[in-house]
LOKOL-319861 format. One record per residue: residue in three letters; y, x, z of N, C-alpha, C in turn. Coordinates in Angstrom, 1 decimal, decimal comma. Example, Ala and Ser with C-alpha at 12.3 -4.5 7.8 and 13.67 -1.06 7.14 Angstrom:
residues 2
[atom 'ALA' [-5,7 13,2 7,8] [-4,5 12,3 7,8] [-3,3 13,2 7,8]]
[atom 'SER' [-2,2 12,8 7,1] [-1,1 13,7 7,1] [0,0 12,9 7,9]]
//
This chain:
residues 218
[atom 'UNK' [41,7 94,3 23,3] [41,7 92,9 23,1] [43,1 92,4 22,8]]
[atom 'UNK' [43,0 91,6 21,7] [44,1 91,1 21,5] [45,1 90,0 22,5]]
[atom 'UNK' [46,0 90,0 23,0] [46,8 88,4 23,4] [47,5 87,7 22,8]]
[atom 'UNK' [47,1 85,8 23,1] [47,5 85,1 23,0] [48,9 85,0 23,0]]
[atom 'UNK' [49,5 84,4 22,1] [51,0 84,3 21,7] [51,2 82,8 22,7]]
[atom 'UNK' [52,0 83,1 23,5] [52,8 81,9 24,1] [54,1 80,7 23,0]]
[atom 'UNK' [53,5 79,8 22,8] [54,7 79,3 21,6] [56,3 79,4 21,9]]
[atom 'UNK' [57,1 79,3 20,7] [58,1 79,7 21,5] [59,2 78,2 22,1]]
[atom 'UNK' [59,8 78,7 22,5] [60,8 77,1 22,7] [61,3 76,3 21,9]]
[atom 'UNK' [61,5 76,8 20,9] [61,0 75,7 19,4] [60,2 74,8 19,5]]
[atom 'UNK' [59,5 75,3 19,8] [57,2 74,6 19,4] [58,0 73,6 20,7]]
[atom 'UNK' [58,5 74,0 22,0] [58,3 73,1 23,2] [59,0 71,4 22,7]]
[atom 'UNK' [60,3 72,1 22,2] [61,0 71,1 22,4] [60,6 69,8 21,2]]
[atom 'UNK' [60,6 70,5 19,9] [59,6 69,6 19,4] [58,3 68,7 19,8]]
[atom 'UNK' [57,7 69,5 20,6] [56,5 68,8 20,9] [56,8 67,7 22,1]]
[atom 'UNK' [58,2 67,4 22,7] [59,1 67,4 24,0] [59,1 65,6 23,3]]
[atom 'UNK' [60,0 66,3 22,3] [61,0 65,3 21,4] [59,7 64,0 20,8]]
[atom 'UNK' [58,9 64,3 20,3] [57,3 63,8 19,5] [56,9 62,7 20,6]]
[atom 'UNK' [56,5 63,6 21,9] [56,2 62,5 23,2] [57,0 61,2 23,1]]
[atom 'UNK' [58,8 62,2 22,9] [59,6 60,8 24,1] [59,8 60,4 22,7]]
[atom 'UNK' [59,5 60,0 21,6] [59,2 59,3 20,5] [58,0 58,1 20,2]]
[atom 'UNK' [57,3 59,2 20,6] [55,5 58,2 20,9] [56,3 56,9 22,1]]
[atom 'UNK' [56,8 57,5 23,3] [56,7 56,3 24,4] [58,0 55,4 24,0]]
[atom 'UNK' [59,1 55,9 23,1] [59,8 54,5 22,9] [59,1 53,8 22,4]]
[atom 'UNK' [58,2 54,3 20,6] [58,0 53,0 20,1] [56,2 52,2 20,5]]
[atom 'UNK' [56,3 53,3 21,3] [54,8 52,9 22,3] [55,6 51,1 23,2]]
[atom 'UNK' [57,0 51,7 24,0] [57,9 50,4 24,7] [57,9 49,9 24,0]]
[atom 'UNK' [58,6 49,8 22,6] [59,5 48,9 21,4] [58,2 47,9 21,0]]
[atom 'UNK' [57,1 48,4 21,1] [55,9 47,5 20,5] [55,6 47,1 22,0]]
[atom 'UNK' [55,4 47,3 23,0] [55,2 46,2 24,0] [56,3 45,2 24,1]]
[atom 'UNK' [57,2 45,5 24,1] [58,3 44,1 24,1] [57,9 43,4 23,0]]
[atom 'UNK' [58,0 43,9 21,9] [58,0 43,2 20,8] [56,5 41,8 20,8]]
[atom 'UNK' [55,4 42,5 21,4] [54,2 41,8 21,4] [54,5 40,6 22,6]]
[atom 'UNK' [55,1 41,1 23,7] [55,6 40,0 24,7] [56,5 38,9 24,3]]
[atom 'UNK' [57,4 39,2 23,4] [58,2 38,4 22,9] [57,4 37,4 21,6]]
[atom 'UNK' [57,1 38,1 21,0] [56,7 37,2 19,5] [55,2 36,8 19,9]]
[atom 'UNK' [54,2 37,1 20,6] [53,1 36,5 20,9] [52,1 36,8 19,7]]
[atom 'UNK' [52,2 37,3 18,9] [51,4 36,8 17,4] [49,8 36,7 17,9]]
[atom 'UNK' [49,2 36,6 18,4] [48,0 36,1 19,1] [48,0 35,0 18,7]]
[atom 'UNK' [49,1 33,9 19,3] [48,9 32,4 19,4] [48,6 31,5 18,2]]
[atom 'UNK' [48,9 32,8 16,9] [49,1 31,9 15,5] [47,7 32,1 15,3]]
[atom 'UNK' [46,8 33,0 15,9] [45,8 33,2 15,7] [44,5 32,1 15,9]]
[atom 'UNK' [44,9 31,7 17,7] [43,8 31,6 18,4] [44,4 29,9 18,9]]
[atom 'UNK' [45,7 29,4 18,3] [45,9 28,3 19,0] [45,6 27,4 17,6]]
[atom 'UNK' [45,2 26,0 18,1] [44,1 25,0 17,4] [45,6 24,6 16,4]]
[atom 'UNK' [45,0 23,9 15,1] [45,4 23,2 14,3] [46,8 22,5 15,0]]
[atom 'UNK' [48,2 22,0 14,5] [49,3 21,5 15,0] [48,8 20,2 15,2]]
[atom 'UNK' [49,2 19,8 16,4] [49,1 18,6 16,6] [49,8 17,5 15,7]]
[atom 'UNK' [48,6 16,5 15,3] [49,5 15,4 14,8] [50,3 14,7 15,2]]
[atom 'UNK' [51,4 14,3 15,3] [51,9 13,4 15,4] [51,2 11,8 15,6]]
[atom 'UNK' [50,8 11,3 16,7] [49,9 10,3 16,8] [50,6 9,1 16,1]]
[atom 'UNK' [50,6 8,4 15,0] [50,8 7,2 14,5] [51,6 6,3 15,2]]
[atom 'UNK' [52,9 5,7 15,1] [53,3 5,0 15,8] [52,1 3,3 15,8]]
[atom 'UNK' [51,9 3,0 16,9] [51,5 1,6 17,1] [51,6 0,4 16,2]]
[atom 'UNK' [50,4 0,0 14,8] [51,2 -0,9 14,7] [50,6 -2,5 15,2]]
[atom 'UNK' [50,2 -2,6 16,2] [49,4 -3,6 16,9] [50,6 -3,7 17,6]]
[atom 'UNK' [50,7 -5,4 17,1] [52,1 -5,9 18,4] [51,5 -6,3 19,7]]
[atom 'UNK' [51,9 -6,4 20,6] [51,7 -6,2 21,9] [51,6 -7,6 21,8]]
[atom 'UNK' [50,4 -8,0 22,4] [50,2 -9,5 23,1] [51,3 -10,4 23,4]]
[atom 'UNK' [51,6 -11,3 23,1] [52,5 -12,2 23,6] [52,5 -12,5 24,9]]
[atom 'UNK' [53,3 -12,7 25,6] [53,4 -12,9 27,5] [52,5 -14,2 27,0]]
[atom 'UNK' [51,2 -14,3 27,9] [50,4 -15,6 28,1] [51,4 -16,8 28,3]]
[atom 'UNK' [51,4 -18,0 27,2] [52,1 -18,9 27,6] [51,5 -19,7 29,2]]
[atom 'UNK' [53,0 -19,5 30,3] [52,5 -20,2 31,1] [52,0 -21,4 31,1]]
[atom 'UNK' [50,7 -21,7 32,2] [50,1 -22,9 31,8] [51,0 -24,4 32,2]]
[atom 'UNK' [51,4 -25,4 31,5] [51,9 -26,5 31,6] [51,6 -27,3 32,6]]
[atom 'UNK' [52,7 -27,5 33,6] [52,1 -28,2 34,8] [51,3 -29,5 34,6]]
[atom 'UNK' [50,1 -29,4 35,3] [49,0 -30,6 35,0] [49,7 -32,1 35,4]]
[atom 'UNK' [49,8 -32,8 34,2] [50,3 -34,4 35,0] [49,6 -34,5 36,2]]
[atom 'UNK' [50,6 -35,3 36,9] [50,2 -36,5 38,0] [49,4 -37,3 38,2]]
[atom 'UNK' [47,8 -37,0 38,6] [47,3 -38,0 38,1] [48,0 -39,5 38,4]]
[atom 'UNK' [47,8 -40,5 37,7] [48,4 -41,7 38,2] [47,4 -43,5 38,4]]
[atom 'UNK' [47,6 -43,4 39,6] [46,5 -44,0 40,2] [45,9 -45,5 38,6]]
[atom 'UNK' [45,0 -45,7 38,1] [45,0 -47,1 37,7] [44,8 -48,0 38,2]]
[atom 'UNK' [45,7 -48,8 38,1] [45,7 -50,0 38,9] [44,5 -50,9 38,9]]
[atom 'UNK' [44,3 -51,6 39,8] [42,8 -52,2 39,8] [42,9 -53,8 39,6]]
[atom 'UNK' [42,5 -54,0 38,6] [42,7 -55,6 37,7] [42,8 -56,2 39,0]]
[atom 'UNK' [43,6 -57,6 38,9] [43,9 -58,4 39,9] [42,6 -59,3 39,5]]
[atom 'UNK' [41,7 -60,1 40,6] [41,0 -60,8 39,9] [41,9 -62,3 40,2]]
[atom 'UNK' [41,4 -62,8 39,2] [42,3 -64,3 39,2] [41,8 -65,2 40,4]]
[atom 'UNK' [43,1 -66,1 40,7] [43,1 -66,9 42,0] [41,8 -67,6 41,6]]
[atom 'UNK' [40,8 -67,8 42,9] [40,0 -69,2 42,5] [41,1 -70,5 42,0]]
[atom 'UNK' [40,0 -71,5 41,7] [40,7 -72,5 41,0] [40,7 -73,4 42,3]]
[atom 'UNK' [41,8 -74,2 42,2] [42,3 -75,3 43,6] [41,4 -76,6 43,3]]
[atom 'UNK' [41,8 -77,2 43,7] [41,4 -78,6 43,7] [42,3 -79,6 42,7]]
[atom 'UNK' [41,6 -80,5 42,7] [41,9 -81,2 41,1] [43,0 -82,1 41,6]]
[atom 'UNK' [44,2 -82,3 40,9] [45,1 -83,0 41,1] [44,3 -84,3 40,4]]
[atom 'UNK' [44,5 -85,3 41,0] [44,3 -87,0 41,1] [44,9 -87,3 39,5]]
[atom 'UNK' [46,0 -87,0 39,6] [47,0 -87,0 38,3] [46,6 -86,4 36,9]]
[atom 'UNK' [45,7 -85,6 37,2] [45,2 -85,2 35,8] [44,3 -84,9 35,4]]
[atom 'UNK' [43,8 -86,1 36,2] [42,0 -86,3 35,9] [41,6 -88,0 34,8]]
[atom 'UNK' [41,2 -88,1 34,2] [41,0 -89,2 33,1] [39,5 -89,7 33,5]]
[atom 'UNK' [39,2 -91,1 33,9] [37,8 -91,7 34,3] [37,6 -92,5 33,2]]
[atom 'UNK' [36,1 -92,4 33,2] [36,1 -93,9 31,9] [34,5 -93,9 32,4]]
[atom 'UNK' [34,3 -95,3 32,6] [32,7 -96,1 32,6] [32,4 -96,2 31,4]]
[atom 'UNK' [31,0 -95,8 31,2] [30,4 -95,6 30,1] [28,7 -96,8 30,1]]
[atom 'UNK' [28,5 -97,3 29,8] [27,4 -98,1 29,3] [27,0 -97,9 28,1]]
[atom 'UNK' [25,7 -97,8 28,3] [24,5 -97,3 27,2] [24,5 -98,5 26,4]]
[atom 'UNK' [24,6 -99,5 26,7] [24,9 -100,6 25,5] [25,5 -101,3 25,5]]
[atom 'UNK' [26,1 -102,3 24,3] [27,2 -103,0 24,4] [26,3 -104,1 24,7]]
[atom 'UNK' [25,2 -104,4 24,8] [24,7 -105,8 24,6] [23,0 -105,2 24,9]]
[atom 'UNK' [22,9 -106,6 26,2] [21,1 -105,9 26,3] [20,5 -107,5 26,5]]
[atom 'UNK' [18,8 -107,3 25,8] [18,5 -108,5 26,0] [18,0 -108,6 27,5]]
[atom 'UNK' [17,2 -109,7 27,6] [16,9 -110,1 28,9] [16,2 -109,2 29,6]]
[atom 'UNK' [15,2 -108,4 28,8] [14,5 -107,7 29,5] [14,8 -106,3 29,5]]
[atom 'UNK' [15,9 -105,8 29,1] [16,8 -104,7 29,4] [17,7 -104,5 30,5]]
[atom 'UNK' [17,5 -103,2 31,2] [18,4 -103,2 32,4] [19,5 -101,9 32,1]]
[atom 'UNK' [21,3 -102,2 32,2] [22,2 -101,2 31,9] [21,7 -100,0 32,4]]
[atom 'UNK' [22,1 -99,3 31,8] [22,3 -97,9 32,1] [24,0 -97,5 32,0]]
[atom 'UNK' [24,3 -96,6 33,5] [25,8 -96,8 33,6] [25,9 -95,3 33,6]]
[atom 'UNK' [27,2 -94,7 33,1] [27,6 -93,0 33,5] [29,0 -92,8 33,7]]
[atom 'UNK' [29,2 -92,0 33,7] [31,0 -91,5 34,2] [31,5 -90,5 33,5]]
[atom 'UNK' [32,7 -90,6 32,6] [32,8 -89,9 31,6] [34,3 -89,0 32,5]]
[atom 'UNK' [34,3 -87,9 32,6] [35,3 -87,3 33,0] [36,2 -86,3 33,0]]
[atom 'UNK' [37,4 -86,4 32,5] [37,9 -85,0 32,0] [39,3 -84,4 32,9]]
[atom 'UNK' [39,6 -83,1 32,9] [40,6 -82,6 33,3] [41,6 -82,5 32,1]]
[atom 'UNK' [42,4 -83,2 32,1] [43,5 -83,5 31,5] [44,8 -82,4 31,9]]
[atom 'UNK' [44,6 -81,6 32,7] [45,5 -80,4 33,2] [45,3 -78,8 32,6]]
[atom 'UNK' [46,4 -78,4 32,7] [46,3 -76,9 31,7] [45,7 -75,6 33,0]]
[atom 'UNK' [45,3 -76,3 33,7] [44,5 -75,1 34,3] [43,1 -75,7 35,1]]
[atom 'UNK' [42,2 -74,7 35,4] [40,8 -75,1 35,7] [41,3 -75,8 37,5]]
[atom 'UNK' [40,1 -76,3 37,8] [40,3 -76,9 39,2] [38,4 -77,4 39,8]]
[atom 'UNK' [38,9 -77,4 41,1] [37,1 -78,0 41,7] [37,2 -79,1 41,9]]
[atom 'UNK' [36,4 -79,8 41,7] [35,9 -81,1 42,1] [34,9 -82,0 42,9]]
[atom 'UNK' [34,9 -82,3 43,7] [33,3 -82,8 44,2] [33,0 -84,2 43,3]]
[atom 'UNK' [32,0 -84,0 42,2] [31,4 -84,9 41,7] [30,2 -85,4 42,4]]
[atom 'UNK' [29,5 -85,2 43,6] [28,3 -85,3 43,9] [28,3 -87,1 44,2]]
[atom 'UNK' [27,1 -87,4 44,1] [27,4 -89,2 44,1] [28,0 -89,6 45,6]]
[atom 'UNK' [28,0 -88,6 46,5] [29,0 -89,5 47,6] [30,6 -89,8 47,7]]
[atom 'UNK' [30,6 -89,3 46,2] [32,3 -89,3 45,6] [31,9 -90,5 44,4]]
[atom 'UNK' [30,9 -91,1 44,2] [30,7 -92,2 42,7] [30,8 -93,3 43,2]]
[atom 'UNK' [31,3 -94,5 42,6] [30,9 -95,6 42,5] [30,9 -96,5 41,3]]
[atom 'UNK' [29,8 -97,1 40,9] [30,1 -98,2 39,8] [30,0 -99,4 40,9]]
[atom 'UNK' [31,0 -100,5 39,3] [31,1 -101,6 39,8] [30,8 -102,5 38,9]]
[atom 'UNK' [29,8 -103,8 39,0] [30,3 -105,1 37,8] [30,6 -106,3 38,4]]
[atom 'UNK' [31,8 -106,6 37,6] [32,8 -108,0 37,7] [32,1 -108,9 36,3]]
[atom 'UNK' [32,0 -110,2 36,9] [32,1 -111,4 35,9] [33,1 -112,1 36,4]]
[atom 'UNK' [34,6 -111,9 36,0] [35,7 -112,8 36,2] [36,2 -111,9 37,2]]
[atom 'UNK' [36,5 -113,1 38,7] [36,8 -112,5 39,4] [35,4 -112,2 40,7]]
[atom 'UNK' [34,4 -112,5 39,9] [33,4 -112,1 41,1] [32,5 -111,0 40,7]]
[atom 'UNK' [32,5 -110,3 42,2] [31,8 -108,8 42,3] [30,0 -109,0 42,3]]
[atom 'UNK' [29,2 -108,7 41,2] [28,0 -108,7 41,6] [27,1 -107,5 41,6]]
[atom 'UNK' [28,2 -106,7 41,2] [27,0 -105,3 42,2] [28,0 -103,9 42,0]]
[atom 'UNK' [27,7 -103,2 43,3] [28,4 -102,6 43,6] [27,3 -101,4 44,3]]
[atom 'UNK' [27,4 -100,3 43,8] [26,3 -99,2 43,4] [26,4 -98,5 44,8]]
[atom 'UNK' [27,4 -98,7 45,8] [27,4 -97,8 47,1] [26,8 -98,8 48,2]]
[atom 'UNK' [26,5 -100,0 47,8] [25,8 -101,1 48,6] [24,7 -100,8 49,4]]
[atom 'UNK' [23,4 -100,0 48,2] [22,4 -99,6 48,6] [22,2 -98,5 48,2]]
[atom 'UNK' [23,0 -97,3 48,6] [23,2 -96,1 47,7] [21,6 -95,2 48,5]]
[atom 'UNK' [20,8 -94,5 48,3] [19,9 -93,6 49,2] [20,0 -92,0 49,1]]
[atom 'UNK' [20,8 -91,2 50,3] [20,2 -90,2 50,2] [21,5 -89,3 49,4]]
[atom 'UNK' [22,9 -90,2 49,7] [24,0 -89,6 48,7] [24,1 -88,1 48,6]]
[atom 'UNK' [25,1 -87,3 47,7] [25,1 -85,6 48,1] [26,5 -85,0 47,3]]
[atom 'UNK' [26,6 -83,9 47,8] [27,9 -83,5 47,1] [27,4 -82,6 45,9]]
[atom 'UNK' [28,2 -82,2 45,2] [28,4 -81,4 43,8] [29,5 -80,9 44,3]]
[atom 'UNK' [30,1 -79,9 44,1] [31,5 -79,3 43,7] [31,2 -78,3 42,3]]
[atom 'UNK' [31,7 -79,1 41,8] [32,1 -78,2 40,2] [33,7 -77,7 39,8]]
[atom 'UNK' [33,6 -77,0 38,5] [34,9 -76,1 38,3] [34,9 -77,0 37,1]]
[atom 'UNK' [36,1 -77,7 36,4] [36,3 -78,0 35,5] [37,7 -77,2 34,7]]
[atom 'UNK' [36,9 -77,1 33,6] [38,2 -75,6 32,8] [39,1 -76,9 32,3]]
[atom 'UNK' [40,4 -76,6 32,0] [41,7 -77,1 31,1] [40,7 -77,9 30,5]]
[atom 'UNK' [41,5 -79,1 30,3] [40,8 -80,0 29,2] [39,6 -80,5 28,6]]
[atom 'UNK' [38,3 -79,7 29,9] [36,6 -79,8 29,8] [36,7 -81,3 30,3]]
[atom 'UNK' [36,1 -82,1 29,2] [35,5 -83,4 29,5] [34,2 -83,6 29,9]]
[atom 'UNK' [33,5 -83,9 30,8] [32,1 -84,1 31,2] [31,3 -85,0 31,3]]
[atom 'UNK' [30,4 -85,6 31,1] [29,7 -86,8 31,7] [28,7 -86,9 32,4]]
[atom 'UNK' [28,3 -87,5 33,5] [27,2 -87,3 34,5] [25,8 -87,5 33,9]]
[atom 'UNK' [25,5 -86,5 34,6] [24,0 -86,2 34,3] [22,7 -87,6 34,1]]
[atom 'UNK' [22,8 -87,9 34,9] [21,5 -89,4 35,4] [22,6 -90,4 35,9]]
[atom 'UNK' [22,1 -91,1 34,8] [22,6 -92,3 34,8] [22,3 -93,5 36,6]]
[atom 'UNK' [23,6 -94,1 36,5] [22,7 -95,3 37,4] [22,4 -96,4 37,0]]
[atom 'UNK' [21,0 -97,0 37,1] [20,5 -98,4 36,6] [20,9 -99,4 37,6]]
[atom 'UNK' [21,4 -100,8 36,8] [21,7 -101,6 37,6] [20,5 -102,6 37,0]]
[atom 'UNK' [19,8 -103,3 38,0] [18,6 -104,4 38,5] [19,3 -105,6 37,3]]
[atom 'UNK' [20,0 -106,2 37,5] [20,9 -107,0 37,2] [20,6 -108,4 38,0]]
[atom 'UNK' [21,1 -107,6 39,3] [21,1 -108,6 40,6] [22,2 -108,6 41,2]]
[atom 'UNK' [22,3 -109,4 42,3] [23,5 -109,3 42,9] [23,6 -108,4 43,9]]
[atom 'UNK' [24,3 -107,5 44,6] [24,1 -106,4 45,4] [24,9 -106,7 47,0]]
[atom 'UNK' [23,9 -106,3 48,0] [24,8 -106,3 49,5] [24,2 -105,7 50,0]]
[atom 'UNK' [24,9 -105,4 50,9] [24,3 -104,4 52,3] [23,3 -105,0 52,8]]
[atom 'UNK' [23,2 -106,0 53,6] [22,1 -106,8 53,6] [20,8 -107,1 52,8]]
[atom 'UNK' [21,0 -106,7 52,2] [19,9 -107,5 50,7] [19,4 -106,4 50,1]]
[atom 'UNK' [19,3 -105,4 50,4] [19,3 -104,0 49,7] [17,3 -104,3 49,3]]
[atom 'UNK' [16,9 -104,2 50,6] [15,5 -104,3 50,5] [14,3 -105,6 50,2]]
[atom 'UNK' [15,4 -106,4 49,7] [15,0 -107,9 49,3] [14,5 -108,0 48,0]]
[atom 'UNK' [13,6 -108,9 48,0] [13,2 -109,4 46,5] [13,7 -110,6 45,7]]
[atom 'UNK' [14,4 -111,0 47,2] [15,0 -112,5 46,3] [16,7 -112,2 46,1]]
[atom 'UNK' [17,1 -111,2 45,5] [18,3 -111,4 45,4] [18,8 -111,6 43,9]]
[atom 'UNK' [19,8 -112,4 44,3] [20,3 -113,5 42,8] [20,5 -112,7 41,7]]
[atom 'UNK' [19,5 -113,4 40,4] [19,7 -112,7 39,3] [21,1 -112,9 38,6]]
[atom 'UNK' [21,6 -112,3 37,8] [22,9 -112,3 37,2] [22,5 -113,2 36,0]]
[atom 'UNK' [23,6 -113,9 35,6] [23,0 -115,0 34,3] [22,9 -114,6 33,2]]
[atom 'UNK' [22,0 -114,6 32,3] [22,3 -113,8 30,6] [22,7 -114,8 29,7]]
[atom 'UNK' [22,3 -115,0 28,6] [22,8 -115,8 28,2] [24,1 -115,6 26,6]]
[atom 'UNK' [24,3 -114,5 27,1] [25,6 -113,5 26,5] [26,6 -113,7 27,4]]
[atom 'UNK' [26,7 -113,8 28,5] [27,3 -113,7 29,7] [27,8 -112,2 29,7]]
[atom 'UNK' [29,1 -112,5 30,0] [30,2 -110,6 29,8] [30,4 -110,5 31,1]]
[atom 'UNK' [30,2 -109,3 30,9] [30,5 -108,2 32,1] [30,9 -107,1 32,2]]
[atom 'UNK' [31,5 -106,9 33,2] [33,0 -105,4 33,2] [32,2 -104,5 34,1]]
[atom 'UNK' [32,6 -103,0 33,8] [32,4 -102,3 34,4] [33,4 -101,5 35,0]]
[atom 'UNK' [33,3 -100,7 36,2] [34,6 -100,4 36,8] [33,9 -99,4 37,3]]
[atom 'UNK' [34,3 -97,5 37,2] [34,1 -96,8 37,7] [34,7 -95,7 38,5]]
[atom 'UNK' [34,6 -94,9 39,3] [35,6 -94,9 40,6] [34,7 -93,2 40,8]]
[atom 'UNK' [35,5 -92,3 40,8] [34,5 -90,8 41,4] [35,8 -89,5 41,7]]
[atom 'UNK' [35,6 -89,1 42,7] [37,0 -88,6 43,5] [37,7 -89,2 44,2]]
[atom 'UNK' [37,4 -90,6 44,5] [39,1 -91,6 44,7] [40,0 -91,3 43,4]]
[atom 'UNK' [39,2 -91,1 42,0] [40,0 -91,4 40,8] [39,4 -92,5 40,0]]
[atom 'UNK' [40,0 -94,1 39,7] [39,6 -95,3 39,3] [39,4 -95,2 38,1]]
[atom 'UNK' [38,8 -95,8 37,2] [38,7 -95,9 35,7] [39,9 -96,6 35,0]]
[atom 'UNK' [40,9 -96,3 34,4] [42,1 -97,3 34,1] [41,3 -98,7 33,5]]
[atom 'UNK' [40,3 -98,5 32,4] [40,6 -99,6 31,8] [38,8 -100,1 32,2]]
[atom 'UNK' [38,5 -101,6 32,2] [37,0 -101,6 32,5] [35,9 -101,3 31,2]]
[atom 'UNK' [34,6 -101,1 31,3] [34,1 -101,5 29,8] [33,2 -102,6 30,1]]
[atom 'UNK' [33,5 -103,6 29,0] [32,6 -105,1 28,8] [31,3 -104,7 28,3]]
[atom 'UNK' [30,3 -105,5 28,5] [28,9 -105,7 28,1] [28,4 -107,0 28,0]]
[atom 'UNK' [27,5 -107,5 27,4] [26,9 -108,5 27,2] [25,3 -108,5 27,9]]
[atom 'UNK' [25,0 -109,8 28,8] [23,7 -109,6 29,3] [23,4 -110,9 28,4]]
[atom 'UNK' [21,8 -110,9 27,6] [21,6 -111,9 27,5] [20,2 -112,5 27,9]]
//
């Protein structure tokens, strides 16, 4: 039988040398793979974009809210003073007769014309226990309307600046002679006709008529 040849120390050291060749660049390629990574260019996603700078401007700071006025109270209308009582002084009376002239079988009809002559309103009691008519022939009084008055009453009215008024119902005078006494008489003295003149004089507030008005009875 033949034997196997043992290689010689040549063959070893070469085959020695081959190994410690294989494990450097067996090393040289693991560092190199640790270092450079080339995997990552592989398996890592598309580069990130750069996200767009913003161009939405940022809200303005909420203007703070403006302090709410004060409420401020409204004043509550003054209502106007009632009106006083009528100064004497600035009231104007006038007797009024429904005609200048009546025949025999006509009896006057008398009224009271009256105005506030003052630049502000005022109250008045017109009611007939503030009225009186009067008629004079000369110097004699033949009738006088509070003589036999029945059942007198008050009024209080408002008369505005410058409202002129005249009383409502008239008073008729008989065309007799008038007294306290005689009120409920049938025989009291007729007044003369004739065209016989006659004044009237009227009086309401304790304010007199300045001037009289004449009439004719006939």
């Amino acid at each position: 039988m033949s034997q196997r040849r043992r290689p010689s120390k040549a063959v070893y050291r070469r085959r020695r040398l081959m190994v410690l060749l294989l494990a450097v660049l067996l090393i040289g390629g693991i560092v190199w793979l640790a270092i450079a990574q080339p995997w990552q260019a592989l398996f890592a996603g598309p580069a990130a974009t750069p996200a767009p700078a913003s161009t939405t401007e940022a809200p303005a700071a909420a203007a703070e809210p403006s302090e709410e006025p004060t409420p401020t109270s409204t004043p509550t209308p003054t209502e106007p003073a009632a009106p006083g009582e009528c100064d004497p002084a600035k009231l104007e009376v006038v007797g009024l007769a429904d005609q200048g002239e009546y025949a025999a079988d006509q009896q006057p009809r008398f009224s009271i014309e009256l105005t506030n002559t003052g630049d502000v309103d005022c109250v008045l009691n017109v009611g007939t226990t503030t009225q009186r008519f009067t008629v004079t022939s000369g110097a004699d009084t033949w009738w006088t309307s509070t003589d036999c008055q029945s059942e007198p009453s008050d009024m209080e009215v408002t008369l505005a600046a410058g409202q002129t008024v005249t009383s409502a119902e008239p008073v008729v005078w008989d065309r007799t002679r008038s007294s306290v006494d005689t009120c409920d008489s049938d025989e009291r003295p007729a007044a003369p006709g004739g065209g016989a003149s006659y004044h009237l004089e009227v009086e309401i507030a304790g304010v007199m008529s300045k001037q009289t008005t004449q009439f004719l009875l006939r």
